[in-house]
PyMOL CGO cylinders between C-alpha atoms (Angstrom):
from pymol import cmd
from pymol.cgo import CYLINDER

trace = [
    CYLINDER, 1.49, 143.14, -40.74, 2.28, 140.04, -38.60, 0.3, 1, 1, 1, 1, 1, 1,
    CYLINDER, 2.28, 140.04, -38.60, 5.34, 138.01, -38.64, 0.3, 1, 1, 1, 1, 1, 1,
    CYLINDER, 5.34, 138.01, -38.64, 5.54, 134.45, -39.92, 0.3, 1, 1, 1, 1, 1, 1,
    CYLINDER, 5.54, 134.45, -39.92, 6.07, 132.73, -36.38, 0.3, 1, 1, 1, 1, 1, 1,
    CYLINDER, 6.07, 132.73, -36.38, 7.93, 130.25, -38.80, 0.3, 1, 1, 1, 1, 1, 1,
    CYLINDER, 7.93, 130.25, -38.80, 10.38, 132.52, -40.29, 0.3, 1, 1, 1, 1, 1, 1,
    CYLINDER, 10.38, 132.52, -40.29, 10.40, 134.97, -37.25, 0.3, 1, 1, 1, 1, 1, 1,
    CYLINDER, 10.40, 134.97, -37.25, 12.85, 132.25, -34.90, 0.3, 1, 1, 1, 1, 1, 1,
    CYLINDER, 12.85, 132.25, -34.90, 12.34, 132.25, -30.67, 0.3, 1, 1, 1, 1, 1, 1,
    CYLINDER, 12.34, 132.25, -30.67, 11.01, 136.01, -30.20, 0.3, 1, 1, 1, 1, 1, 1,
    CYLINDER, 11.01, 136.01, -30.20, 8.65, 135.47, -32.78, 0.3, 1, 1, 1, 1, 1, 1,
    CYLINDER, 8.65, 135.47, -32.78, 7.06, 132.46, -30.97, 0.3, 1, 1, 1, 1, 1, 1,
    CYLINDER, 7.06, 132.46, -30.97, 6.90, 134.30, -27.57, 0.3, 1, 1, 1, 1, 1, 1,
    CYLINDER, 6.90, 134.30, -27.57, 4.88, 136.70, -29.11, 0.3, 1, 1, 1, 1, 1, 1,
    CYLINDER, 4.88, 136.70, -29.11, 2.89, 134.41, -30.92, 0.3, 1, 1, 1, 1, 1, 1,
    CYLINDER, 2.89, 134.41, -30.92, 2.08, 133.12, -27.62, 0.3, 1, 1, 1, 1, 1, 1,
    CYLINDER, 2.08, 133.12, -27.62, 1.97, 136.35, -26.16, 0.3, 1, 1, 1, 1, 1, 1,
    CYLINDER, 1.97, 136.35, -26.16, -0.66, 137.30, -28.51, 0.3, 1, 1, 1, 1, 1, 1,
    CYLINDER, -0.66, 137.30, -28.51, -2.95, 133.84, -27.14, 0.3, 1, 1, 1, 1, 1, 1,
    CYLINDER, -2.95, 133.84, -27.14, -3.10, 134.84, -23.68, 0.3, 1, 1, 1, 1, 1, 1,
    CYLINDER, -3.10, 134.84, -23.68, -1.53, 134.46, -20.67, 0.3, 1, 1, 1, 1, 1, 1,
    CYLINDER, -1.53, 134.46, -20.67, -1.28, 130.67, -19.20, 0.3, 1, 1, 1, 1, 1, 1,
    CYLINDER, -1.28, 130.67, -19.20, 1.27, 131.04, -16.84, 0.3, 1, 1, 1, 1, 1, 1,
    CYLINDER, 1.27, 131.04, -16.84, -0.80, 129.12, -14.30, 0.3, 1, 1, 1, 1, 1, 1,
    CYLINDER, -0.80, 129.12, -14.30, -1.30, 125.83, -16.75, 0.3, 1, 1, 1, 1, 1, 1,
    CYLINDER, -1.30, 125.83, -16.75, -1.54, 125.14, -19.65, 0.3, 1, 1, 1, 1, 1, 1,
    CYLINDER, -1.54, 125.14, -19.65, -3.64, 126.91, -22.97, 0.3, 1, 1, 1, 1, 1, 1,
    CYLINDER, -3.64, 126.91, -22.97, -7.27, 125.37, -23.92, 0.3, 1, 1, 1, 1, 1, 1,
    CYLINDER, -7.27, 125.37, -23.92, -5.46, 124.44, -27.12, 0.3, 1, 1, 1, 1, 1, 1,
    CYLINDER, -5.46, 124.44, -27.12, -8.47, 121.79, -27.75, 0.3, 1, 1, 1, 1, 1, 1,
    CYLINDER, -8.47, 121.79, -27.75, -11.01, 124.12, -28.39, 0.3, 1, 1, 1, 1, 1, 1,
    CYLINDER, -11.01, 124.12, -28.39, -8.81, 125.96, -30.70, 0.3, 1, 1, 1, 1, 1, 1,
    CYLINDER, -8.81, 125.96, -30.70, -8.64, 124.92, -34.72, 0.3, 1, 1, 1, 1, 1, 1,
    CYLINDER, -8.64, 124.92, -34.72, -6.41, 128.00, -35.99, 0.3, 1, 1, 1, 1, 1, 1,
    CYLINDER, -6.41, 128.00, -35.99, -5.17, 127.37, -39.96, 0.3, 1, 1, 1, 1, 1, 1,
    CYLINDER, -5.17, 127.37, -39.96, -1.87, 125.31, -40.18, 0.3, 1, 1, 1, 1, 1, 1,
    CYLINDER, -1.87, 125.31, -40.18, 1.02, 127.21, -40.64, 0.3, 1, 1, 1, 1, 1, 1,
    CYLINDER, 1.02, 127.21, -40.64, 3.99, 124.89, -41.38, 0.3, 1, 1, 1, 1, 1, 1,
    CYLINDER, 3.99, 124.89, -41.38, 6.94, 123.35, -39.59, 0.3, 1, 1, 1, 1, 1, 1,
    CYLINDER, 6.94, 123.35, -39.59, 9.34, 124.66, -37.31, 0.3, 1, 1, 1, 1, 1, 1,
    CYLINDER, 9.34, 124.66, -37.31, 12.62, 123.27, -36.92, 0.3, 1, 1, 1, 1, 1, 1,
    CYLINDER, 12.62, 123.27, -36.92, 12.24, 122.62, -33.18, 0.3, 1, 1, 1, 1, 1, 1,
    CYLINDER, 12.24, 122.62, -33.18, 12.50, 119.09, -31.17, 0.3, 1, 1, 1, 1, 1, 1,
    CYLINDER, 12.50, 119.09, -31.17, 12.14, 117.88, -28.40, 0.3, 1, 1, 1, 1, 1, 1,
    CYLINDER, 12.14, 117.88, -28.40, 14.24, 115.34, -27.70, 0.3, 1, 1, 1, 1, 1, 1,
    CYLINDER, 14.24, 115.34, -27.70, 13.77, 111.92, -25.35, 0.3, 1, 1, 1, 1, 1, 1,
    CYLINDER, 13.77, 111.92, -25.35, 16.05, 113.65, -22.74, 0.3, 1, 1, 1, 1, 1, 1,
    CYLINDER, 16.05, 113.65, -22.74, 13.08, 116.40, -22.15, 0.3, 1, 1, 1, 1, 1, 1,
    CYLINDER, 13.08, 116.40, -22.15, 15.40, 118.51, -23.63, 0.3, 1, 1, 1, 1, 1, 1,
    CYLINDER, 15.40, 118.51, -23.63, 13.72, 121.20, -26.62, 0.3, 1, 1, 1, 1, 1, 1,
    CYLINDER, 13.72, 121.20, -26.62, 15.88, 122.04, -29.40, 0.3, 1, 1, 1, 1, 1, 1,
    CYLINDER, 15.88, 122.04, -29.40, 15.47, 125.27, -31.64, 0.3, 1, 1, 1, 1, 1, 1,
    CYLINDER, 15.47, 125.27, -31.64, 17.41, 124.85, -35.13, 0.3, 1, 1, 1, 1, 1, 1,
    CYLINDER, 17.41, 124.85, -35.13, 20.11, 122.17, -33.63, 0.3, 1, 1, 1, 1, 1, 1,
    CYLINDER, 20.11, 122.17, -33.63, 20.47, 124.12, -30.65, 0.3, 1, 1, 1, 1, 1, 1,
    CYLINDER, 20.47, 124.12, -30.65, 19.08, 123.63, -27.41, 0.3, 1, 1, 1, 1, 1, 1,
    CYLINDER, 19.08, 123.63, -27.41, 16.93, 126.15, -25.56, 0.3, 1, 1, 1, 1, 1, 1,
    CYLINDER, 16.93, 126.15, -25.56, 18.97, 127.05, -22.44, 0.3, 1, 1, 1, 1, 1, 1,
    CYLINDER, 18.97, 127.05, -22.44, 15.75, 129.04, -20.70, 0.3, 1, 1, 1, 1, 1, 1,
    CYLINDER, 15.75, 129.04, -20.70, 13.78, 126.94, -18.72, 0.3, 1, 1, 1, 1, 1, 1,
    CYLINDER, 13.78, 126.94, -18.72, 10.76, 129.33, -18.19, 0.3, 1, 1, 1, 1, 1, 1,
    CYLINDER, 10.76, 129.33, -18.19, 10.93, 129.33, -22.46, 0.3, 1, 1, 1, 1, 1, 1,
    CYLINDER, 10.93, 129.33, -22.46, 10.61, 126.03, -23.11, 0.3, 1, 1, 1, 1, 1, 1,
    CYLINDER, 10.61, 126.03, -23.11, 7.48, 125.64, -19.84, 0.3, 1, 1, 1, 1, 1, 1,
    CYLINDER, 7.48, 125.64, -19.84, 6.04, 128.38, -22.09, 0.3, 1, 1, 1, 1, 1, 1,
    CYLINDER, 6.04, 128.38, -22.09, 5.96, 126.92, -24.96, 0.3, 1, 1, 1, 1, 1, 1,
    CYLINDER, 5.96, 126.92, -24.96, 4.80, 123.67, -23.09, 0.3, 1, 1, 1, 1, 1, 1,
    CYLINDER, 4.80, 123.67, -23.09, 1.55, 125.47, -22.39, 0.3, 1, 1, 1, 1, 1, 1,
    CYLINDER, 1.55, 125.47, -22.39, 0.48, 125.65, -26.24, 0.3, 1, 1, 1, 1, 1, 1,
    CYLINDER, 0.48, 125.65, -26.24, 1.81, 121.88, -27.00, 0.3, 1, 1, 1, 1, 1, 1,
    CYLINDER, 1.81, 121.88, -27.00, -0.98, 119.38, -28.69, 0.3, 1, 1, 1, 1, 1, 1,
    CYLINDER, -0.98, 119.38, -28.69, -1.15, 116.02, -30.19, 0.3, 1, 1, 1, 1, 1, 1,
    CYLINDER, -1.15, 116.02, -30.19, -3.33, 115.67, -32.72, 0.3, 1, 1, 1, 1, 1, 1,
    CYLINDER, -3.33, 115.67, -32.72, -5.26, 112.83, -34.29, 0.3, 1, 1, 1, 1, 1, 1,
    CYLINDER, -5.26, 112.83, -34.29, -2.79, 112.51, -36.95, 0.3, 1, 1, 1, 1, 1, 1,
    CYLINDER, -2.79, 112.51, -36.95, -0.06, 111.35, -34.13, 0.3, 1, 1, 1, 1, 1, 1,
    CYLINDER, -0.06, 111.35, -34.13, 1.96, 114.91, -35.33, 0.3, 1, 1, 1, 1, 1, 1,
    CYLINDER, 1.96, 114.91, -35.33, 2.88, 117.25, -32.42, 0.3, 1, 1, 1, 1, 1, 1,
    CYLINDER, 2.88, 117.25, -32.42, 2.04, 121.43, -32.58, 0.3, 1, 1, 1, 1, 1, 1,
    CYLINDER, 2.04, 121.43, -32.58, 2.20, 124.24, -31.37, 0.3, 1, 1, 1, 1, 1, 1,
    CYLINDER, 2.20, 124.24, -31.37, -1.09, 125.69, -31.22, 0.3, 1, 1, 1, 1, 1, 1,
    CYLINDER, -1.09, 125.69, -31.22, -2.81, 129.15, -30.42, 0.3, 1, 1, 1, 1, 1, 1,
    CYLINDER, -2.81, 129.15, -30.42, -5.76, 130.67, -31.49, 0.3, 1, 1, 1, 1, 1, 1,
    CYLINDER, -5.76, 130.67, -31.49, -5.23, 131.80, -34.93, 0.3, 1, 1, 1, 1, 1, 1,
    CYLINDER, -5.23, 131.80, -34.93, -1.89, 129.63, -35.37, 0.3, 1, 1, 1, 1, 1, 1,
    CYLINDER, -1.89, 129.63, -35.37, -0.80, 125.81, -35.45, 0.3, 1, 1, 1, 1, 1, 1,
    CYLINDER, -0.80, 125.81, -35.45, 2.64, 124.66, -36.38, 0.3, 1, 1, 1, 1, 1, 1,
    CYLINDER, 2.64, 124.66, -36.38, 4.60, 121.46, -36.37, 0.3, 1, 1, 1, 1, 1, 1,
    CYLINDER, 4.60, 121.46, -36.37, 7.45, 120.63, -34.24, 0.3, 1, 1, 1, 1, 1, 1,
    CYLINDER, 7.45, 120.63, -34.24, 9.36, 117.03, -33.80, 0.3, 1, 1, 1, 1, 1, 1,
    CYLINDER, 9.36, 117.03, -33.80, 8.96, 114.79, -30.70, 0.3, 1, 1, 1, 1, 1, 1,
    CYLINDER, 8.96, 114.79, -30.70, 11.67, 112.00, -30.32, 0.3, 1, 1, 1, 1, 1, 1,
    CYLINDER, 11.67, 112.00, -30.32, 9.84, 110.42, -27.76, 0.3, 1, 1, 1, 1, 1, 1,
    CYLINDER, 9.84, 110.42, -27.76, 7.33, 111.64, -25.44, 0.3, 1, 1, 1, 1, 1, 1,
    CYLINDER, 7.33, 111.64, -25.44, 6.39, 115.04, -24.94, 0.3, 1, 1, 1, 1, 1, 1,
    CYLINDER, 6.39, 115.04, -24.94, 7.88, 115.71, -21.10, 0.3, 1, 1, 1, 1, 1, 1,
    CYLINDER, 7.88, 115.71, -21.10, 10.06, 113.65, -18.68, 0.3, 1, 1, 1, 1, 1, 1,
    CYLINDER, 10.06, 113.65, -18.68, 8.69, 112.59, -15.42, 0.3, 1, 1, 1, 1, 1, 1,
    CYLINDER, 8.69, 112.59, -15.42, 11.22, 113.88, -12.79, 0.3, 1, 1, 1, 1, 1, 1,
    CYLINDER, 11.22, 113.88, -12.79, 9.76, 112.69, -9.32, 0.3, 1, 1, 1, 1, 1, 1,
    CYLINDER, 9.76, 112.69, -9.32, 7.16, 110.72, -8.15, 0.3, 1, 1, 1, 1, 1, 1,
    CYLINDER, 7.16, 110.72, -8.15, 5.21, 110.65, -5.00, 0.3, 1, 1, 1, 1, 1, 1,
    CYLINDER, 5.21, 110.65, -5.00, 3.07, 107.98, -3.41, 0.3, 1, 1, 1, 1, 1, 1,
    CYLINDER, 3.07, 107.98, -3.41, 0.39, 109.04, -0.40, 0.3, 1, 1, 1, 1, 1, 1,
    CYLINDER, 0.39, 109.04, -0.40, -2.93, 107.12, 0.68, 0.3, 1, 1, 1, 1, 1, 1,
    CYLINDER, -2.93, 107.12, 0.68, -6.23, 108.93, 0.52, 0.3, 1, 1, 1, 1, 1, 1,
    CYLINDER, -6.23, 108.93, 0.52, -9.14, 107.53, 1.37, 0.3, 1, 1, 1, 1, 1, 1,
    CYLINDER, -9.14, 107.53, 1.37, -7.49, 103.96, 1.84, 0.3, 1, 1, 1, 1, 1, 1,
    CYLINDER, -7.49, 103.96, 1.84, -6.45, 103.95, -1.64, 0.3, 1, 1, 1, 1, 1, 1,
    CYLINDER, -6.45, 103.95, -1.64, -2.41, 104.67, -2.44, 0.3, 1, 1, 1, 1, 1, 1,
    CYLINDER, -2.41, 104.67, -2.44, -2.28, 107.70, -5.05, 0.3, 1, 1, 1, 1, 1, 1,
    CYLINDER, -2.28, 107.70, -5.05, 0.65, 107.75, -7.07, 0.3, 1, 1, 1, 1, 1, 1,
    CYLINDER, 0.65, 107.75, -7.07, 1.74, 111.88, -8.02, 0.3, 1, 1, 1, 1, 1, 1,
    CYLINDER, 1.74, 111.88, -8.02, 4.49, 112.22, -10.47, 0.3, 1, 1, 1, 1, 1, 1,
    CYLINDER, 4.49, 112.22, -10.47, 6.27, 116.17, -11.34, 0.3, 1, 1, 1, 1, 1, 1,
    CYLINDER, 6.27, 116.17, -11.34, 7.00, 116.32, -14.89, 0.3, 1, 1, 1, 1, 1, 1,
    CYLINDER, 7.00, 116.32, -14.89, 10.25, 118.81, -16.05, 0.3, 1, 1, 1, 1, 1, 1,
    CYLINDER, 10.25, 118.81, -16.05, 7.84, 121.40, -17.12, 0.3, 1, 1, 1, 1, 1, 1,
    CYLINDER, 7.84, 121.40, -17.12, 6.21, 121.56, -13.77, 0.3, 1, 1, 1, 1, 1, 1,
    CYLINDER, 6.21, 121.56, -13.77, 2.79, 119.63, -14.45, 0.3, 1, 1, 1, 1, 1, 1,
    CYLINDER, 2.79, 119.63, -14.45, 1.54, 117.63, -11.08, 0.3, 1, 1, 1, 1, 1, 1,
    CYLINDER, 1.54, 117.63, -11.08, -0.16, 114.69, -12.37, 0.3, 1, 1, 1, 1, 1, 1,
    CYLINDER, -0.16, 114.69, -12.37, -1.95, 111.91, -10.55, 0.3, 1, 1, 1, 1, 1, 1,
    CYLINDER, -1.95, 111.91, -10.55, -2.10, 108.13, -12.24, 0.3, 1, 1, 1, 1, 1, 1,
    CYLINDER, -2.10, 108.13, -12.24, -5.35, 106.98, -12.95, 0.3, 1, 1, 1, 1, 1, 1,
    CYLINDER, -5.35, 106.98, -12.95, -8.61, 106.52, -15.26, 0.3, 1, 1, 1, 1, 1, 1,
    CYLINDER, -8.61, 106.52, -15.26, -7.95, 109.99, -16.77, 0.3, 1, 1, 1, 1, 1, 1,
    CYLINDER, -7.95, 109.99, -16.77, -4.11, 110.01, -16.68, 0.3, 1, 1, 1, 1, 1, 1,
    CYLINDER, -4.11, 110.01, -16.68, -3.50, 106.60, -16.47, 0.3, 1, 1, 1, 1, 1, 1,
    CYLINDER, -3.50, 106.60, -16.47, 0.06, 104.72, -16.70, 0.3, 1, 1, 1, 1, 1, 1,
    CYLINDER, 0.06, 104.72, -16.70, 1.75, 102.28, -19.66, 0.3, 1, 1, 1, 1, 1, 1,
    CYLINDER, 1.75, 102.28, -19.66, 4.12, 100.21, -19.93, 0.3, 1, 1, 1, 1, 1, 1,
    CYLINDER, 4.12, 100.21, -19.93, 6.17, 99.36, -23.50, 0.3, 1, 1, 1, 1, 1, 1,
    CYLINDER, 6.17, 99.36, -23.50, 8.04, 96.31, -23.98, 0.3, 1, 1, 1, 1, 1, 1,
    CYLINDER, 8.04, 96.31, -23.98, 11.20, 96.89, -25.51, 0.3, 1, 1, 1, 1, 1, 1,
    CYLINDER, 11.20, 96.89, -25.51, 12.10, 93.81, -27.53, 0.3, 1, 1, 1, 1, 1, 1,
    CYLINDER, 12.10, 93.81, -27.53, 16.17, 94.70, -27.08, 0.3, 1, 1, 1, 1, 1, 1,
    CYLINDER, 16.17, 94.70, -27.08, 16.62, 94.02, -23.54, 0.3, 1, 1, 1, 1, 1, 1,
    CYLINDER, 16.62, 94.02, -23.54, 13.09, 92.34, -22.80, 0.3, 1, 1, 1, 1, 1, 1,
    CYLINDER, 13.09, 92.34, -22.80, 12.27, 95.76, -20.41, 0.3, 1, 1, 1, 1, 1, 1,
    CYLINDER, 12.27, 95.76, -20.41, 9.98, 98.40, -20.22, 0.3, 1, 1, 1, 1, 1, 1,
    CYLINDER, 9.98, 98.40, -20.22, 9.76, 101.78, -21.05, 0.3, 1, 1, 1, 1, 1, 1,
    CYLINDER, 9.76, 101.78, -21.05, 6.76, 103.36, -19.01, 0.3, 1, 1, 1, 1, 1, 1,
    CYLINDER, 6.76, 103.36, -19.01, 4.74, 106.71, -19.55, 0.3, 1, 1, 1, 1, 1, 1,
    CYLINDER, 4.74, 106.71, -19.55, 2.25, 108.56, -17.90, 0.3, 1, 1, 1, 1, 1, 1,
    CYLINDER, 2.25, 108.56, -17.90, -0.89, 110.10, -19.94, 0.3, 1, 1, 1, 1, 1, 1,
    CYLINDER, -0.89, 110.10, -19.94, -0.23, 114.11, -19.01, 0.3, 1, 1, 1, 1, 1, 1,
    CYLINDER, -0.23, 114.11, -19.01, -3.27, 115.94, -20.53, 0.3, 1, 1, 1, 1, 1, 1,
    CYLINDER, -3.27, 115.94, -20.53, -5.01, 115.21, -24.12, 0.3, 1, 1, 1, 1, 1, 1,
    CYLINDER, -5.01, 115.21, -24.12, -2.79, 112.96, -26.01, 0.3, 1, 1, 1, 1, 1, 1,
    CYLINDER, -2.79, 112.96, -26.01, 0.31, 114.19, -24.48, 0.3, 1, 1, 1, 1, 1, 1,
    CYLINDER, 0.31, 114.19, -24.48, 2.74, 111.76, -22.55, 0.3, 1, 1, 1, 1, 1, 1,
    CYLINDER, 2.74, 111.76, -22.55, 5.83, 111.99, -20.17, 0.3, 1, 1, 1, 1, 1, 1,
    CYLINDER, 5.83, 111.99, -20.17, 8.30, 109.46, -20.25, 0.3, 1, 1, 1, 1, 1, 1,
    CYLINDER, 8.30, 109.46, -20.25, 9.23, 108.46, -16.62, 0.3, 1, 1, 1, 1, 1, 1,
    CYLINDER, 9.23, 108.46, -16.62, 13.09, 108.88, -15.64, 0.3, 1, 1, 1, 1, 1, 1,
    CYLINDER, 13.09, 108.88, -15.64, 15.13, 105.35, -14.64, 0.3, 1, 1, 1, 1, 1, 1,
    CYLINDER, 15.13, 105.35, -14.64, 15.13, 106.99, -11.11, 0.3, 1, 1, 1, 1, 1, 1,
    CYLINDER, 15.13, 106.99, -11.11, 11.63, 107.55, -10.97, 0.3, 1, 1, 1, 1, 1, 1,
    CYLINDER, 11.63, 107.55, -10.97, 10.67, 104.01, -12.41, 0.3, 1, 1, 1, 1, 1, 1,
    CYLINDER, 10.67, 104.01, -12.41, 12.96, 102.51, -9.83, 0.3, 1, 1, 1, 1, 1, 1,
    CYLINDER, 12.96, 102.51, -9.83, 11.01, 104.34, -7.52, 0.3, 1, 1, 1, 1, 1, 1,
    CYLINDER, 11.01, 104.34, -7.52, 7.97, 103.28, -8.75, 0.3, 1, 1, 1, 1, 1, 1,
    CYLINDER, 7.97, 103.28, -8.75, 8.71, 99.52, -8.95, 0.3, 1, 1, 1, 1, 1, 1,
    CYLINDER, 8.71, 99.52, -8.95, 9.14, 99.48, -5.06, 0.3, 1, 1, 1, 1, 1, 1,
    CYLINDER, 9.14, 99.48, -5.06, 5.89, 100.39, -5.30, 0.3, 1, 1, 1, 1, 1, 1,
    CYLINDER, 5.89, 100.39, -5.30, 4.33, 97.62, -7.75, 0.3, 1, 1, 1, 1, 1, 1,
    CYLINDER, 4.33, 97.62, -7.75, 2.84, 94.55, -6.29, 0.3, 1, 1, 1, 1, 1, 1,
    CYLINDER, 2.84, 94.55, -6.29, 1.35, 90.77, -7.38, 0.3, 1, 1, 1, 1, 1, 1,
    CYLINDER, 1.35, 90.77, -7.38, -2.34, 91.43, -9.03, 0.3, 1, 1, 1, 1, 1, 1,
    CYLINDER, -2.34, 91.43, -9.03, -4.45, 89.20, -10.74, 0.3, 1, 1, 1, 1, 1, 1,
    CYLINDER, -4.45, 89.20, -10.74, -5.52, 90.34, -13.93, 0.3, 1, 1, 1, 1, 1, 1,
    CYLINDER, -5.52, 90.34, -13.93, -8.27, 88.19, -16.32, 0.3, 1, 1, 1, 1, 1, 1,
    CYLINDER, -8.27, 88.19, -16.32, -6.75, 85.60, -14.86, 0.3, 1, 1, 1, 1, 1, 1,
    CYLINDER, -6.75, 85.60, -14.86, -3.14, 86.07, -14.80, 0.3, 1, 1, 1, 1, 1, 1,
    CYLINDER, -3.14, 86.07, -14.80, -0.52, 86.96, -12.36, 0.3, 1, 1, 1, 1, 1, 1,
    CYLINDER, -0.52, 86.96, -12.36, 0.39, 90.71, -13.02, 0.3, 1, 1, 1, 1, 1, 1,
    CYLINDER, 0.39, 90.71, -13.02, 3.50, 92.78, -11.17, 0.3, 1, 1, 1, 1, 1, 1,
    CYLINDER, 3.50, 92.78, -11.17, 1.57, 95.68, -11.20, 0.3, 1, 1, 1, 1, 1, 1,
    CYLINDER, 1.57, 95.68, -11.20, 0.93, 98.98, -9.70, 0.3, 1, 1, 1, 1, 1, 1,
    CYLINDER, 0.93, 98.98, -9.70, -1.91, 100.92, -8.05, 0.3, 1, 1, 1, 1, 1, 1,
    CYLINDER, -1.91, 100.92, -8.05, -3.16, 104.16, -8.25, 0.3, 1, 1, 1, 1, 1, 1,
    CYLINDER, -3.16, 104.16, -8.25, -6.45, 105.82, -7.09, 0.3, 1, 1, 1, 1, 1, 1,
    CYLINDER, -6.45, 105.82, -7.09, -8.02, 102.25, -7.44, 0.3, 1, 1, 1, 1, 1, 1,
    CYLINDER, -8.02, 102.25, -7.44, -6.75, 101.65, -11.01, 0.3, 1, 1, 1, 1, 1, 1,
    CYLINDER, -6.75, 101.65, -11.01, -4.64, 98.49, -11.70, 0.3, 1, 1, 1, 1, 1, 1,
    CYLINDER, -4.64, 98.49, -11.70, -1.67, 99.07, -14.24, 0.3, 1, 1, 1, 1, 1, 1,
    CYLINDER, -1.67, 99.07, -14.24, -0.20, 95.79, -14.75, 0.3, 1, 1, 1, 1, 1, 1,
    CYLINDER, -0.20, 95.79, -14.75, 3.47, 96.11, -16.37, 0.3, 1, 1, 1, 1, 1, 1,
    CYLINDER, 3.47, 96.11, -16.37, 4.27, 92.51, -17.18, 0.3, 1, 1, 1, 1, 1, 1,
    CYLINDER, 4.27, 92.51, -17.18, 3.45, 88.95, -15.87, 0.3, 1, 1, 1, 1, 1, 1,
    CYLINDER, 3.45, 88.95, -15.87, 4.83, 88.18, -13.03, 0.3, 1, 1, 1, 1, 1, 1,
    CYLINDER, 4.83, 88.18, -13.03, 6.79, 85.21, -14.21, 0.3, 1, 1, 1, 1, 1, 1,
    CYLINDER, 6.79, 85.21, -14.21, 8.45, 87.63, -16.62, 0.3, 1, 1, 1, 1, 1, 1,
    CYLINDER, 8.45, 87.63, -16.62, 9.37, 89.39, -14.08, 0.3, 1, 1, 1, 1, 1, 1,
    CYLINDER, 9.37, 89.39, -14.08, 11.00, 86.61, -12.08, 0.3, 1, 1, 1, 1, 1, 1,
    CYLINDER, 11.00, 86.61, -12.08, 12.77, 84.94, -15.41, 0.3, 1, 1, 1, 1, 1, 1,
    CYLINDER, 12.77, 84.94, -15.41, 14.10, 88.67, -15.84, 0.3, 1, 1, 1, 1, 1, 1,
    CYLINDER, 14.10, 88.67, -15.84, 15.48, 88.68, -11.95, 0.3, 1, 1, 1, 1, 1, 1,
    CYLINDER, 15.48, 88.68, -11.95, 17.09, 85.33, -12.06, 0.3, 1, 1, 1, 1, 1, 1,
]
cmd.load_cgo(trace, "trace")
């Protein structure tokens, strides 16, 4: 008989995963799957990046990139763990991942922006992984995050937005003066640019 993944802790869930296939060179189709729902777990991950198993945090890096493989969003704005024949609920403080590094290049006369999350993904900004940009009311800043695959985000790193505003630039969007940034000829504005110059003074 098969063990609750649920009750069955960390072992169980490698197997459970085990059992789905073997994605160690990306991530699982987990969007053609629609297994039954199985419960929550008592895992997190928290806005650090870092995943949490019952209060503690998973020390095994190659773990938690494994477990990364089977991660979805759903409609429902819940986060799982998904496999064929299994789907269970885990707790997202944040965003999913943590963008680590970024990486700008020109190709074919257009800059491409290429940020490394902390589970390894390579992901370029633009229409199909595009970048936004949160106002937080506190402070009047931004928090910015980077579409990964399906509805899951990574949360850029102060380094790596400090990075990428050396890379932003004045753009005129409907009409108003945007700091924004380009990538593979999309336009992501992040805030007007007399917001931004208010904010510097």
């Amino acid at each position: 008989m098969n063990e609750d993944p649920v009750k069955s802790g960390i072992d169980g869930l490698q197997a459970m995963i085990a059992r789905a296939g073997d994605f160690a060179r990306g991530p699982a189709p987990v969007d053609q799957w629609e297994p039954d729902y199985c419960g929550e777990l008592d895992m997190e991950i928290r806005r650090d990046g870092t995943w949490f198993y019952m209060g503690t945090p998973i020390g095994r890096q190659a773990l938690v990139k494994l477990f990364a493989t089977v991660l979805r969003k759903d409609e429902d704005g819940k986060t799982y763990l998904v496999t064929p024949v299994e789907k269970i609920g885990i707790r997202v403080e944040d965003a999913h991942f943590v963008a680590v590094e970024v990486n700008a290049h020109e190709q074919d006369g257009e800059q491409v922006i290429t940020f490394r999350t902390n589970v390894g993904d390579l992901v370029e900004a633009g229409a199909e992984n595009p970048l936004r940009f949160v106002t937080v009311m506190e402070n009047e800043g931004v928090k910015p995050y980077l579409l990964v695959r399906g509805r899951l985000e990574a949360l850029l790193a102060r380094s790596v937005m400090y990075e990428l505003i050396a890379l932003g630039e004045e753009i005129e969007v409907d009409g108003t003066p945007m700091f924004s940034i380009k990538s593979k000829g999309m336009v992501f504005p992040i805030m007007a640019s007399n917001d931004l110059k208010r904010l510097s003074a």
